[in-house]
C-alpha positions as CSV (number, residue, x, y, z in Angstrom):
1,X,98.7,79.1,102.2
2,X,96.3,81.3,104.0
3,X,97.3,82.1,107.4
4,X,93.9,83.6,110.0
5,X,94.9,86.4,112.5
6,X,93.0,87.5,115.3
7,X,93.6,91.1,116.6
8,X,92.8,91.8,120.1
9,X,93.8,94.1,122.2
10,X,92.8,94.9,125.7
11,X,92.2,98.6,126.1
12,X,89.3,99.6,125.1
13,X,87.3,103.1,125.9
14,X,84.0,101.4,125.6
15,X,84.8,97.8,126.8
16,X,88.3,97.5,128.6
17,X,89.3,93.4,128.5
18,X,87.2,92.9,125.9
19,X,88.4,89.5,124.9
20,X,88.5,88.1,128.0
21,X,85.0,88.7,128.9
22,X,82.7,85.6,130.2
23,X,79.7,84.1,127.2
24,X,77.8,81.5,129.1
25,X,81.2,80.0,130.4
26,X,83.9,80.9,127.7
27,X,86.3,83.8,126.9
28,X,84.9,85.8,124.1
29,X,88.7,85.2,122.2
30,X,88.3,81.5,123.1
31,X,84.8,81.4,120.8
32,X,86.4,83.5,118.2
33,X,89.4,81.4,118.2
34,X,86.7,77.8,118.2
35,X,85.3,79.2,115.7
36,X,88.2,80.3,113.0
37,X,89.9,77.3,113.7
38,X,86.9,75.0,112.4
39,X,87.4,77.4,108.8
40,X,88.5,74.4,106.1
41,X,90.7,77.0,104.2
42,X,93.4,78.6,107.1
43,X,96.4,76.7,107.6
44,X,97.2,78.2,110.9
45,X,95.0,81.0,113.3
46,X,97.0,82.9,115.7
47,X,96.0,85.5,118.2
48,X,97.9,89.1,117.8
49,X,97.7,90.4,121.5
50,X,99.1,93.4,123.3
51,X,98.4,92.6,126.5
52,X,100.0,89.3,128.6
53,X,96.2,88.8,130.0
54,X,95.3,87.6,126.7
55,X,98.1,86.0,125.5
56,X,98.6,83.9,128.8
57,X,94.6,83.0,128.1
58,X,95.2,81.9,124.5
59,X,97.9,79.6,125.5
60,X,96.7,77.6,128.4
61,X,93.8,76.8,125.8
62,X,96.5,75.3,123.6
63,X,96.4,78.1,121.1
64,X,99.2,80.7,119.9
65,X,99.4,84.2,120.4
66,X,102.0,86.8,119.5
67,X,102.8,90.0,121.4
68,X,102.8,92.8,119.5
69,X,103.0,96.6,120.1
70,X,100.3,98.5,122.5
71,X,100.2,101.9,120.0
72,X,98.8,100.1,116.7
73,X,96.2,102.2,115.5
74,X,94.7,99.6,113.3
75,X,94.2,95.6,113.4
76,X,95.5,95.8,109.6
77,X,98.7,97.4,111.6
78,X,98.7,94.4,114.2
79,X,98.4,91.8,111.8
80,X,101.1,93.2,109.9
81,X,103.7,92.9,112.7
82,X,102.3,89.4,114.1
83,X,102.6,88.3,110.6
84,X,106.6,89.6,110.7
85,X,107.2,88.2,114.2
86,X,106.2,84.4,113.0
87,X,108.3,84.4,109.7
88,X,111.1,86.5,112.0
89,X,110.4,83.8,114.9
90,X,110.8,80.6,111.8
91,X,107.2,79.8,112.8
92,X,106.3,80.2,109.3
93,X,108.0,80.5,106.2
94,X,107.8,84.0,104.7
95,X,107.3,83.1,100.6
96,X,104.6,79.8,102.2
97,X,102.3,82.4,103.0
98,X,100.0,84.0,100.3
99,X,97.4,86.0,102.6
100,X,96.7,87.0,106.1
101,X,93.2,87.0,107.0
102,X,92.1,89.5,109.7
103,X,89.6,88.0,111.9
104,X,87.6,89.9,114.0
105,X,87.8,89.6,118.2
106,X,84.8,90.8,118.8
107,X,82.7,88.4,116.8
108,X,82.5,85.0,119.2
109,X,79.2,83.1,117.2
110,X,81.6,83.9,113.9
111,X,80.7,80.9,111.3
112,X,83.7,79.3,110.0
113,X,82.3,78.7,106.6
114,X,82.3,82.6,106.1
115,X,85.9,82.6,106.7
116,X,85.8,79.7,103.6
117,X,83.5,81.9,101.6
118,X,85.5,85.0,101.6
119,X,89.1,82.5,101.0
120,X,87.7,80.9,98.4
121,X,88.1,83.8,95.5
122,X,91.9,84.3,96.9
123,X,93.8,83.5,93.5
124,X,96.7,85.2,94.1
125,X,95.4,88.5,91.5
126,X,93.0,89.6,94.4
127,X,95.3,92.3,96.1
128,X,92.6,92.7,99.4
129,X,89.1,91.1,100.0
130,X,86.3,92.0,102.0
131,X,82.7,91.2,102.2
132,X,79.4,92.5,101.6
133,X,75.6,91.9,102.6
134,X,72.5,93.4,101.1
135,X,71.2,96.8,103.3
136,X,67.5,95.9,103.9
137,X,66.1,98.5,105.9
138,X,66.1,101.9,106.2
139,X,67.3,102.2,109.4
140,X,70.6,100.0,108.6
141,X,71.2,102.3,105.3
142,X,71.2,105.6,107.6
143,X,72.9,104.4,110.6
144,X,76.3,105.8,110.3
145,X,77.9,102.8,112.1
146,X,77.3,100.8,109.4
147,X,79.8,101.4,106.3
148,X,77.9,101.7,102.9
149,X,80.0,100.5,99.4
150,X,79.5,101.5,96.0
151,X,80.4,98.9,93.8
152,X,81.9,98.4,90.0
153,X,81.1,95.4,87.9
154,X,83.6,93.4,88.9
155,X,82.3,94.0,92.4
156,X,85.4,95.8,93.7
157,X,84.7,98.7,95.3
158,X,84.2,102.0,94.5
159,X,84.1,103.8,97.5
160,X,82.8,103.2,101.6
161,X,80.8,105.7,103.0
162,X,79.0,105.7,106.5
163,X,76.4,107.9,103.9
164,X,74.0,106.2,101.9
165,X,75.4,106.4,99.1
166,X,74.3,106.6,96.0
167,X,72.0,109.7,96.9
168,X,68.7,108.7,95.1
169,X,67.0,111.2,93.1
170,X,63.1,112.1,93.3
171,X,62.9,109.3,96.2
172,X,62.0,109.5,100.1
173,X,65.1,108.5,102.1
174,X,63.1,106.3,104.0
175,X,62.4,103.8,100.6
176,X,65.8,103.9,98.9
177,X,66.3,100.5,100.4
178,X,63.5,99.3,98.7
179,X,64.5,101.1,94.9
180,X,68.2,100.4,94.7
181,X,70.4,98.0,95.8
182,X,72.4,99.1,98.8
183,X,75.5,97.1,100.4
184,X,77.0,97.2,103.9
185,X,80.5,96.3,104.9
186,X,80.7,92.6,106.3
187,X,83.9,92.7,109.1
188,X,86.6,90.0,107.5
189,X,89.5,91.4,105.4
190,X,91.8,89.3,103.6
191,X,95.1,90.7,102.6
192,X,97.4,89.4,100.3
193,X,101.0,89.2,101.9
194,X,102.8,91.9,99.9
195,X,100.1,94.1,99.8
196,X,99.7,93.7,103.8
197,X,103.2,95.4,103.9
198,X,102.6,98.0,101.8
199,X,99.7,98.7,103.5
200,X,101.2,99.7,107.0
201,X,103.5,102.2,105.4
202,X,100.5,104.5,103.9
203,X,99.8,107.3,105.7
204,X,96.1,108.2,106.7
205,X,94.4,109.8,103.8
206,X,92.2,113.0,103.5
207,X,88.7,110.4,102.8
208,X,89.7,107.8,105.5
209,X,90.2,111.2,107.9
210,X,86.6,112.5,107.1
211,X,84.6,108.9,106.9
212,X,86.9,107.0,109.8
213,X,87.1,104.6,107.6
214,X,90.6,102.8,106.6
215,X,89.3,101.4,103.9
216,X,89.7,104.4,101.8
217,X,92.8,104.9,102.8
218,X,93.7,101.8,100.4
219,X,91.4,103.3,97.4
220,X,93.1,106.3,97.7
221,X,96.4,104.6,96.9
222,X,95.0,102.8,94.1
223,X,94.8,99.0,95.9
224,X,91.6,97.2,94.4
225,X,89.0,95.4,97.1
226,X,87.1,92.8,96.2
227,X,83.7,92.1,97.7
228,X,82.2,88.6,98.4
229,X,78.5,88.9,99.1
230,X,77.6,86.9,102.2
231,X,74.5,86.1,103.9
232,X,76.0,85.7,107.4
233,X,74.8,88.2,109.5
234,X,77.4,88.0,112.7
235,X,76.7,90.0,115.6
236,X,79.7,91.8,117.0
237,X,80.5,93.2,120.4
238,X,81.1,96.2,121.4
239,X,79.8,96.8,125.1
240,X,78.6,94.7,127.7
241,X,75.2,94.9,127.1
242,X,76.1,93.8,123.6
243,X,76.8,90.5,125.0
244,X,73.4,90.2,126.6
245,X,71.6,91.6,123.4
246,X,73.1,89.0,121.4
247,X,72.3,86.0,124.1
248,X,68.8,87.5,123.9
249,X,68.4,87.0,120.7
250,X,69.2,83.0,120.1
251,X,72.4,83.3,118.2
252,X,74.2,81.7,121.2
């Protein structure tokens, strides 16, 4: 069984309320939550909340939420202890569930068949999943809000870098895009249950302290991520004028 958990919190430096802001009529959670609930392969989507604003929200929609602790510094962390407080709670059975799948908040026009892609290689051998799409520009290889991955046959990664990585040799920066095959980080994570718990207990590494990027944390420790290539490209929010950005542009 594959369970989907949406973190959202309220506070937030850029965007405080986040989920509860207005799209043409609807919360943002409530399209995030329309969305991951049309995904064929999740058994049960919850919302993991910190703030009674949200969780109030969730519920007079007819959805669950689950309180969970205000100083989580990581949605891995919150979906870790919503996870515990349902099988604590008897809403779900602890040894039913093989993986959690962390769902972003801040993607409302989220397509629920990329929830299905990423679900469909959990075999119970994956340890954690993520997924990839192809950089095609120059300006997504060098922006360093968008997490580059090196990749091994089996297409588990290597290693995440907000660098472009690998550094190619004899060749303009600007047309490495167009001489090597270059992969960005696609938001969805899928955990498998066990590994979820170990997770939470790791302390931050020295890689994930230099990129920001938790991921490595995981290599570090010797977890294996596999990557799913993906051709959704969902927009995600992080400001206001993010929202009206992404109304612009015909997604909605």
């Amino acid at each position: 069984m594959i369970i989907g958990i949406i973190p959202a919190r309220y506070g937030s430096s850029r965007f405080p309320g986040k989920p509860l802001a207005d799209i043409r009529g609807k919360s943002m959670i409530q399209r995030v939550l329309e969305q991951a609930n049309q995904a064929e392969s999740l058994a049960k989507v919850v919302v993991a909340t910190d703030d009674d604003r949200i969780a109030e929200a969730v519920r007079r929609l007819g959805y669950e939420a689950v309180m969970t602790r205000v100083d989580h510094p990581s949605g891995t962390d919150r979906c870790w202890e919503a996870y515990d407080r349902l099988v604590a709670d008897g809403v779900i059975v602890g040894n039913s569930t093989d993986y959690v799948l962390n769902i972003q908040g801040d993607e409302p026009f989220l397509d629920p068949a990329q929830i299905d892609e990423l679900a469909a290689i959990l075999d119970g051998s994956v340890e954690l999943a993520t997924q990839m799409a192809t950089v095609d520009s120059a300006e997504m290889l060098h922006d360093p809000k968008e997490a580059k991955i090196v990749i091994n046959s089996q297409n588990e990664a290597l290693y995440f870098s907000r660098s472009a990585v690998p550094y190619l040799w004899g060749v303009e920066p600007d047309q490495w895009h167009a001489k090597h095959a270059y992969h960005r980080h696609v938001g969805l994570y899928a955990y498998r249950v066990d590994v979820l718990e170990r997770l939470t207990q790791l302390p931050p590494s020295p890689l994930e302290r230099a990129e920001s990027l938790e991921q490595l944390r995981w290599l570090e420790a010797g977890y294996r991520i596999k990557l799913v290539p993906t051709n959704f490209q969902t927009p995600s929010v992080d400001s206001p004028e993010d929202i009206e950005k992404i109304l612009k542009s015909g997604v909605a």
